[in-house]
LUMLONU-438207 format. One record per residue (C-alpha): residue number from 1; residue in three letters; chain; x, y, z. Coordinates in Angstrom, 2 decimals. Layout:
residues N
+-----+-----+---+---------+---------+---------+
!   k !   r ! c !       x !       y !       z !
+-----+-----+---+---------+---------+---------+
! NUM ! ALA ! A !       X !       Y !       Z !
...
+-----+-----+---+---------+---------+---------+
//
This chain:
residues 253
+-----+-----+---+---------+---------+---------+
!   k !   r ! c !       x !       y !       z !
+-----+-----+---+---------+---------+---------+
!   1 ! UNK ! A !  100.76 !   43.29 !  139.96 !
!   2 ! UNK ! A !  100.60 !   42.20 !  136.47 !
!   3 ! UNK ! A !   96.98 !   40.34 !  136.97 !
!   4 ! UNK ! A !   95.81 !   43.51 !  139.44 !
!   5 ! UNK ! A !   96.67 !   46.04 !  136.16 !
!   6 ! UNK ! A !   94.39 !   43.83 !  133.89 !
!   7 ! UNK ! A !   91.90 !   43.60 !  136.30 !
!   8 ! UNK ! A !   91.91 !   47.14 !  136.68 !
!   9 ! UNK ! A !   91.93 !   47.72 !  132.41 !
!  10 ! UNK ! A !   88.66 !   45.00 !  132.35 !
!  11 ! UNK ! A !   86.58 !   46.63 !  135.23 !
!  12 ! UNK ! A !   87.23 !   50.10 !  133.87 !
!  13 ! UNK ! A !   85.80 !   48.65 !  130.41 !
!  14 ! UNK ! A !   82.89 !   46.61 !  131.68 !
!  15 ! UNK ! A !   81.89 !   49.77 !  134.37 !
!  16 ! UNK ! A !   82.58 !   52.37 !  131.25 !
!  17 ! UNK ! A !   80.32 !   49.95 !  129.15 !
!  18 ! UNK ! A !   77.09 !   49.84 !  131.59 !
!  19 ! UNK ! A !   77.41 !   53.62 !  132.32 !
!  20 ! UNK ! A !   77.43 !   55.10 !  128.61 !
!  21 ! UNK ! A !   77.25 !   52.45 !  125.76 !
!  22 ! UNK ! A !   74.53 !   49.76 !  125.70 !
!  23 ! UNK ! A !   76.11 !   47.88 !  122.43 !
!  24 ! UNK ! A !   79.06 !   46.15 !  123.13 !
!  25 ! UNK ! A !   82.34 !   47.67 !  121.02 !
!  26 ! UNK ! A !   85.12 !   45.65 !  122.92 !
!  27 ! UNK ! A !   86.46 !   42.21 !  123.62 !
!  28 ! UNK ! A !   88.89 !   41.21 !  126.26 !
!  29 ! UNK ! A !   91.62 !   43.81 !  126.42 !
!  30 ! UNK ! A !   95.14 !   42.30 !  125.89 !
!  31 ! UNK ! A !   97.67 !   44.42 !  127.96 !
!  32 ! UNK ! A !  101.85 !   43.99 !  128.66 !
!  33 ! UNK ! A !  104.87 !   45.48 !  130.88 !
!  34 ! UNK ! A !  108.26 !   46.73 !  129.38 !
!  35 ! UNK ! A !  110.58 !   48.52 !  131.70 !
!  36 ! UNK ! A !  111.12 !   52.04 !  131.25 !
!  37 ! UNK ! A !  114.82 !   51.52 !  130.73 !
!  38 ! UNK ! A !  114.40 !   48.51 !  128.51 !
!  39 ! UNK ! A !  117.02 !   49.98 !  125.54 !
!  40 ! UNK ! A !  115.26 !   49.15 !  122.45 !
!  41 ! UNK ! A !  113.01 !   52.13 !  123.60 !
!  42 ! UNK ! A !  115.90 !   54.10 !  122.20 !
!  43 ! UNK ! A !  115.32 !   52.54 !  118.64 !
!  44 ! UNK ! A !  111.81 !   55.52 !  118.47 !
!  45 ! UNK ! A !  114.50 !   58.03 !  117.63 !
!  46 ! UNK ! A !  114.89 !   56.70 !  114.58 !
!  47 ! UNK ! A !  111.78 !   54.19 !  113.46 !
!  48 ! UNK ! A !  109.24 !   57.17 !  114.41 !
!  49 ! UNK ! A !  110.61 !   60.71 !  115.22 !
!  50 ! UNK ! A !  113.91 !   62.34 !  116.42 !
!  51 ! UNK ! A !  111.73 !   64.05 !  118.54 !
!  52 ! UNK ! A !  109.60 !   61.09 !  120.14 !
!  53 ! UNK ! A !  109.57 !   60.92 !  124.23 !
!  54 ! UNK ! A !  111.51 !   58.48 !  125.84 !
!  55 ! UNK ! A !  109.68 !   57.25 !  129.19 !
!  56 ! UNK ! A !  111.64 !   59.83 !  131.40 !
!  57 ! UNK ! A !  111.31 !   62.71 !  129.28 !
!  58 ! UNK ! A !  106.99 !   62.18 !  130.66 !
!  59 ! UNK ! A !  107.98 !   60.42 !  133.70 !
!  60 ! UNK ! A !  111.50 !   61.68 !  135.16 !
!  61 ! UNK ! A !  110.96 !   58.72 !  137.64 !
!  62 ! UNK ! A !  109.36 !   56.17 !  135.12 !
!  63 ! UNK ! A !  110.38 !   52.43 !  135.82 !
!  64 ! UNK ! A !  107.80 !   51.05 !  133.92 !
!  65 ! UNK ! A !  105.30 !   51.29 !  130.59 !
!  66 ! UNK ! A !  102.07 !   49.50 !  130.48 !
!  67 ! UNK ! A !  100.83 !   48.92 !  127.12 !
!  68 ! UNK ! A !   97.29 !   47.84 !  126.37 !
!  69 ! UNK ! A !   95.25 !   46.94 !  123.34 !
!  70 ! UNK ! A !   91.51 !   47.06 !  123.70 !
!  71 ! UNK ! A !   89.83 !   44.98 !  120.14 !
!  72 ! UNK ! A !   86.66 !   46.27 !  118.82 !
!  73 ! UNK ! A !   83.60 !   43.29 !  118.68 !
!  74 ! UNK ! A !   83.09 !   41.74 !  115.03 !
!  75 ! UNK ! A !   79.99 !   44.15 !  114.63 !
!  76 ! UNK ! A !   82.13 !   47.10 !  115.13 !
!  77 ! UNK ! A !   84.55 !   46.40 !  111.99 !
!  78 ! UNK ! A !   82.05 !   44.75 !  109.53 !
!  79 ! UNK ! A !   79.72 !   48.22 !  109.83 !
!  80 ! UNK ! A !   82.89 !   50.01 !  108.41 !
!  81 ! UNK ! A !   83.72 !   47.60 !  105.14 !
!  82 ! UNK ! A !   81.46 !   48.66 !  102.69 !
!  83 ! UNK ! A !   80.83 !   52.54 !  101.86 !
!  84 ! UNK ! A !   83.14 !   55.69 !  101.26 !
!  85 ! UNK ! A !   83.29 !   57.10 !  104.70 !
!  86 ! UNK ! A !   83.47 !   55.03 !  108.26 !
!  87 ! UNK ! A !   81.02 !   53.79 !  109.20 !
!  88 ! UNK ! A !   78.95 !   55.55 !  112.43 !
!  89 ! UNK ! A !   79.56 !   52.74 !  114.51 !
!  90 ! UNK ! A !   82.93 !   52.78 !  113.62 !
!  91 ! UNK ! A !   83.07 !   56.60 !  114.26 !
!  92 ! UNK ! A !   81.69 !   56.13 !  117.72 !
!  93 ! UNK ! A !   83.54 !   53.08 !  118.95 !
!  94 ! UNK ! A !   86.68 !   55.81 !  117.85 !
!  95 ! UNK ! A !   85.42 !   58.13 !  119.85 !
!  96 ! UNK ! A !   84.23 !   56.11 !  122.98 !
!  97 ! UNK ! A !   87.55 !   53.75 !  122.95 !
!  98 ! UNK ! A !   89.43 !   57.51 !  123.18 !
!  99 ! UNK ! A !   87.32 !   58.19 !  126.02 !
! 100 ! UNK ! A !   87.92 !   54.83 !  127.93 !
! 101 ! UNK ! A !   91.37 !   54.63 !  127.56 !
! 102 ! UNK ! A !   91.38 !   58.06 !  129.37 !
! 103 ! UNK ! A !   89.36 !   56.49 !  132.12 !
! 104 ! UNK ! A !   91.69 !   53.15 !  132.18 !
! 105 ! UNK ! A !   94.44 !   55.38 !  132.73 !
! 106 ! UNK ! A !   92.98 !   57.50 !  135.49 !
! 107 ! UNK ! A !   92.48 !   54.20 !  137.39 !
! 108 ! UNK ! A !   95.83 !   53.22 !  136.85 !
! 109 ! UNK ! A !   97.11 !   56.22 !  137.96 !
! 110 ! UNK ! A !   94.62 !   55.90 !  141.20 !
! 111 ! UNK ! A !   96.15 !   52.62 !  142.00 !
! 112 ! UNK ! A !   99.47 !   53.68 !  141.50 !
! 113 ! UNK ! A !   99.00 !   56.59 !  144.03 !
! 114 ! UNK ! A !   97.25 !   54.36 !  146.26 !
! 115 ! UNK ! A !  100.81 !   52.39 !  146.21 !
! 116 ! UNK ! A !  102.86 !   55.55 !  147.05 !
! 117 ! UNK ! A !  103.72 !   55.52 !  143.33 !
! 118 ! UNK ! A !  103.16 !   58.41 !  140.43 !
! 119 ! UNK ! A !  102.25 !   58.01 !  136.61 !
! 120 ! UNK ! A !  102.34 !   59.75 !  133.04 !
! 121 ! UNK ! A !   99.61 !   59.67 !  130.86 !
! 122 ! UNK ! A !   99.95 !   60.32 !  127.20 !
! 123 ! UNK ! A !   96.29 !   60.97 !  125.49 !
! 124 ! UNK ! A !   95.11 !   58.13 !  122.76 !
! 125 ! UNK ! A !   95.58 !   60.66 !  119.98 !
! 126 ! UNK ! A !   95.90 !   63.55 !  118.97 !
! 127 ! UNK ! A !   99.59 !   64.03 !  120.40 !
! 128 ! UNK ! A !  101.16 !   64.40 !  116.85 !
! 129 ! UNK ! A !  103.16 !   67.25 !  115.70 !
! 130 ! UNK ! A !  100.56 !   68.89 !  113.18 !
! 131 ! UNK ! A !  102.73 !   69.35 !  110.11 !
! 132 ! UNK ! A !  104.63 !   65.93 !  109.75 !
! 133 ! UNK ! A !  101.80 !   64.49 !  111.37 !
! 134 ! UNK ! A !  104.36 !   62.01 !  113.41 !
! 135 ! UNK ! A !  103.57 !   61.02 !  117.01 !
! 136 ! UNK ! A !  105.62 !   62.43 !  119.76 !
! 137 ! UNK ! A !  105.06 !   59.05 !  121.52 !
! 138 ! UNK ! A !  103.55 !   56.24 !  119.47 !
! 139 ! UNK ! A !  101.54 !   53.94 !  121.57 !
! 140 ! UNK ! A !  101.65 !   51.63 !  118.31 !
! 141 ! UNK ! A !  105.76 !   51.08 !  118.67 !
! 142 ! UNK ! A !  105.34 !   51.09 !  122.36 !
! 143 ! UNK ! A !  102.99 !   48.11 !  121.80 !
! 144 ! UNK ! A !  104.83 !   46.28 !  119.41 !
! 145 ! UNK ! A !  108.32 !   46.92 !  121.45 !
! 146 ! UNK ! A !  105.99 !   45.27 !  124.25 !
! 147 ! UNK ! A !  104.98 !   42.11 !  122.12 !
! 148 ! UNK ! A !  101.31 !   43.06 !  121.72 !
! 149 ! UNK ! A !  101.73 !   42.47 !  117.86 !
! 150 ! UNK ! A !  103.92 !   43.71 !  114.68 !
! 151 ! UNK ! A !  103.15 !   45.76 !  111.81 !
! 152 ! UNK ! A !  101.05 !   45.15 !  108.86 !
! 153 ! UNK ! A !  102.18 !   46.81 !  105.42 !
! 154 ! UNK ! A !   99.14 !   49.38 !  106.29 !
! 155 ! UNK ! A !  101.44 !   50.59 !  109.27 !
! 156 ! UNK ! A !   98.67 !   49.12 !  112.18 !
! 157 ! UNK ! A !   99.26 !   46.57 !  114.59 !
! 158 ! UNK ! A !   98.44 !   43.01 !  114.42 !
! 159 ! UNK ! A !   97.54 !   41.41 !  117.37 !
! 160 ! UNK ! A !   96.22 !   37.96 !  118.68 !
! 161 ! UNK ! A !   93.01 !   39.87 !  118.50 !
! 162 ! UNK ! A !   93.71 !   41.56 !  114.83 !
! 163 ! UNK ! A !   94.48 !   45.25 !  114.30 !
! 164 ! UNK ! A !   90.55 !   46.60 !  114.72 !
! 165 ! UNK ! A !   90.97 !   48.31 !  118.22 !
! 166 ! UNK ! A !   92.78 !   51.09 !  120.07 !
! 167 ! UNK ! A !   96.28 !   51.23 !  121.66 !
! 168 ! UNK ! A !   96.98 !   53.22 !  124.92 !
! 169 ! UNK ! A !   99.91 !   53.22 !  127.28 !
! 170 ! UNK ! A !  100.85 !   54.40 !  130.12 !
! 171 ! UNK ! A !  104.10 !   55.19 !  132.26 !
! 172 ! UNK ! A !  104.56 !   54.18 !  136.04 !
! 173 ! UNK ! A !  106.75 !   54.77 !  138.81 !
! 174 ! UNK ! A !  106.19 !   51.19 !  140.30 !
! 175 ! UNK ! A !  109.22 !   48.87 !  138.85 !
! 176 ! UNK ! A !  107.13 !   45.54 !  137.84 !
! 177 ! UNK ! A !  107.93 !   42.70 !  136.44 !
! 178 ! UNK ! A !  108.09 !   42.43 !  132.59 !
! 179 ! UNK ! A !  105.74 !   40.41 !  131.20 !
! 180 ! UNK ! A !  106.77 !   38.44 !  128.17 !
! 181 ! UNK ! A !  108.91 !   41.87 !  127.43 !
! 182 ! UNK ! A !  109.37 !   40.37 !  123.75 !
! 183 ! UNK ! A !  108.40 !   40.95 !  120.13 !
! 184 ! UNK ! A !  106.34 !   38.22 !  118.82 !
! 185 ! UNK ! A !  108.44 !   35.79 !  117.35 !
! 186 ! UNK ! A !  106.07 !   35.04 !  114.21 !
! 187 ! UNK ! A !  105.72 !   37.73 !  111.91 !
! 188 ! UNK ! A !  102.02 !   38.40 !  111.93 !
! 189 ! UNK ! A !  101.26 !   40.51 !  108.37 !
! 190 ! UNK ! A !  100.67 !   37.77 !  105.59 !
! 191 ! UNK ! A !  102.45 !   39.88 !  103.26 !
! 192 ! UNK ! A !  105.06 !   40.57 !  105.38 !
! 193 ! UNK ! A !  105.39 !   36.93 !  105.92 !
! 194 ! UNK ! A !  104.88 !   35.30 !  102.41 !
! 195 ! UNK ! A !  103.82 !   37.94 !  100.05 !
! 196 ! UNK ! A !  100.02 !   36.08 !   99.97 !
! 197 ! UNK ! A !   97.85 !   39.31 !  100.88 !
! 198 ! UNK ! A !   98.43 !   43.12 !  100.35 !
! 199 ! UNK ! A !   94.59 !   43.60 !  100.52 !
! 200 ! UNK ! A !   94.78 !   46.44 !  103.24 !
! 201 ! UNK ! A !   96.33 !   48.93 !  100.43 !
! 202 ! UNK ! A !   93.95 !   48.12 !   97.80 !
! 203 ! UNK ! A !   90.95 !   48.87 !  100.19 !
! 204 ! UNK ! A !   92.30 !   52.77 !  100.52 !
! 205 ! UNK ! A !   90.02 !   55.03 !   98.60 !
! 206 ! UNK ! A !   92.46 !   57.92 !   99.70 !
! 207 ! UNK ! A !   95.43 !   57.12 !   97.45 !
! 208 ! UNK ! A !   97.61 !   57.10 !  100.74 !
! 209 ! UNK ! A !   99.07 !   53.65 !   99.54 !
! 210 ! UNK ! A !  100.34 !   54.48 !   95.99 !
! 211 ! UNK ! A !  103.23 !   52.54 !   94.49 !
! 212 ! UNK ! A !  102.99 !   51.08 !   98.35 !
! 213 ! UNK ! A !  104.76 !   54.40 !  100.24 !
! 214 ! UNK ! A !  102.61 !   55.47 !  102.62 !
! 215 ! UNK ! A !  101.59 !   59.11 !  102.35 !
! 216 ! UNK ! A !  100.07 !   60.13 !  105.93 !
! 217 ! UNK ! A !   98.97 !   63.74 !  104.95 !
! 218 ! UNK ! A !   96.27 !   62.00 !  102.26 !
! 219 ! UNK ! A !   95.36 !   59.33 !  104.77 !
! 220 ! UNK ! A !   94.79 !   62.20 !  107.56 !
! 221 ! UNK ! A !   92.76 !   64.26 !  104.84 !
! 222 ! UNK ! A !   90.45 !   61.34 !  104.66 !
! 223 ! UNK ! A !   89.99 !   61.11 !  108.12 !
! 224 ! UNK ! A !   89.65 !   64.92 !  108.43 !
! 225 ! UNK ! A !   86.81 !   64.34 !  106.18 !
! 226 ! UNK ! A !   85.43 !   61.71 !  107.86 !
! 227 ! UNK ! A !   85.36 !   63.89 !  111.01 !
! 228 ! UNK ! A !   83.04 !   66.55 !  109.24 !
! 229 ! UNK ! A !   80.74 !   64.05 !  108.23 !
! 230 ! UNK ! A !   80.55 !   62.07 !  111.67 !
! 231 ! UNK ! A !   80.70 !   65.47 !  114.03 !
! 232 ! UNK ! A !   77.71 !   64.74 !  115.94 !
! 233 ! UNK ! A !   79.11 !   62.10 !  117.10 !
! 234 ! UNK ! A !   82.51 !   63.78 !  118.60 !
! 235 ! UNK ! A !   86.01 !   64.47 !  116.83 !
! 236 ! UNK ! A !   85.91 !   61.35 !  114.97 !
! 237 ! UNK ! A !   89.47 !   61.83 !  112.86 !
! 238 ! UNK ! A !   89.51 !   58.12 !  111.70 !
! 239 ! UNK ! A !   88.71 !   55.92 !  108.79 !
! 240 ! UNK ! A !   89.71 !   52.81 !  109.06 !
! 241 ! UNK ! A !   88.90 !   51.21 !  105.84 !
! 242 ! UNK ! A !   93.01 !   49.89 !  105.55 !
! 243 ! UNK ! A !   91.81 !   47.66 !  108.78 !
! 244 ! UNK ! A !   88.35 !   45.97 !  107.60 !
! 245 ! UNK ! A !   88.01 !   42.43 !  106.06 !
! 246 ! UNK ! A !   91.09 !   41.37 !  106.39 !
! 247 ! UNK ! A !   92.53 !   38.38 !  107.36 !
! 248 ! UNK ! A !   93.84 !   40.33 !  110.28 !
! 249 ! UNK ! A !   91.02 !   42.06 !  110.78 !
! 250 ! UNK ! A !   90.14 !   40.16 !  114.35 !
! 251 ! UNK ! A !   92.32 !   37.72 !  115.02 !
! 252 ! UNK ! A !   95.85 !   36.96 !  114.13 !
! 253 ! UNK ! A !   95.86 !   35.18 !  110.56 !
+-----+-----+---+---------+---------+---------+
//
């Protein structure tokens, strides 16, 4: 089932690509399976919110949690290093990614049904509580609980295919097989690791890295801003300049 999910994640990209984007924004999607029980989902409570969903609090009958990172092409990030606000290609690979995701998901749930089998969907964003501005389910922990990647000091995930991309997940009824159910065993971040990079602070125009505590409600005014000045393109709340020429960038350093 594992190989039938990812086929189903890649078709829903390539068929989402032909239909409404004629410049490539994605690579291969990376995607993998944690059970819904699996108890360090328990650890949310306290790394992201008291009030973050467990899998049956979406999915009374969830057995499962696909989690899926899709990594934006080369072009995609350089457009967004130099300049004050994100770049437009940035902005609408935001935008579009949000949009597939939605359609990977509605697949996923297809098959499931197909299987005699139900899902939960959780939306790519905008499911944060608006004053803390904390996810009620963070499909970056979900992913890194998975072994898709670990944290950078900017708070995004690392990957084999860097931290430029977008996260989804999605809850099942279907009990699969975990695949590789573990955290990545080498710590990905350089600075985490050795202490050798800290660029993605210094890039943040915003001031939300000062004296290295993240403050979320300057980092979400910038993106608020950002969103203004991209509207025609769609609800583009992003920046993104904490994830551009580094050595993480696209690939895992």
């Amino acid at each position: 089932m594992y190989n039938t999910i990812i086929e189903t994640i890649t078709a829903t990209l390539a068929d989402y690509e032909k239909t409404s984007n004629p410049q490539k924004i994605w690579k291969k999607p990376l995607a993998k399976i944690i059970p819904a029980n699996d108890i360090r989902l328990g650890t949310l409570k306290e790394a992201v919110s008291a009030e973050h969903f467990l899998p049956h609090d979406i999915l009374p009958e969830a057995k499962s949690i696909i989690s899926f990172f899709i990594p934006f092409q080369e072009s995609v990030v350089k457009s967004n290093i130099s300049g004050a606000m994100a770049s437009e290609e940035w902005s609408e690979a935001y935008v579009k990614t949000n949009e597939l995701i939605a359609a990977i998901n509605e697949r996923i749930e297809t098959l499931m049904e197909q299987n005699g089998h139900k899902a939960g969907k959780i939306p790519a964003t905008h499911n944060f509580e608006m004053e803390k501005l904390i996810s009620n389910w963070s499909h970056r922990h979900i992913a890194h609980i998975a072994g898709l990647g670990t944290f950078g000091i900017n708070n995004m995930l690392i990957t084999e295919d860097g931290c430029c991309g977008r996260i989804g997940s999605i809850i099942i009824s279907q009990e699969l097989e975990a695949y590789a159910p573990r955290r990545p065993t080498e710590e990905l971040c350089l600075n985490k690791r050795n202490g050798s990079c800290g660029i993605c602070q210094k890039k943040c125009d915003a001031g939300a890295f000062e004296n290295s505590a993240y403050n979320r409600h300057k980092c979400y005014d910038q993106c608020l801003k950002n969103a203004e000045y991209h509207k025609k393109t769609g609800y583009a709340d992003v920046c993104g300049k904490c994830l551009v020429g580094l050595p993480c960038s696209t690939k895992k350093p």
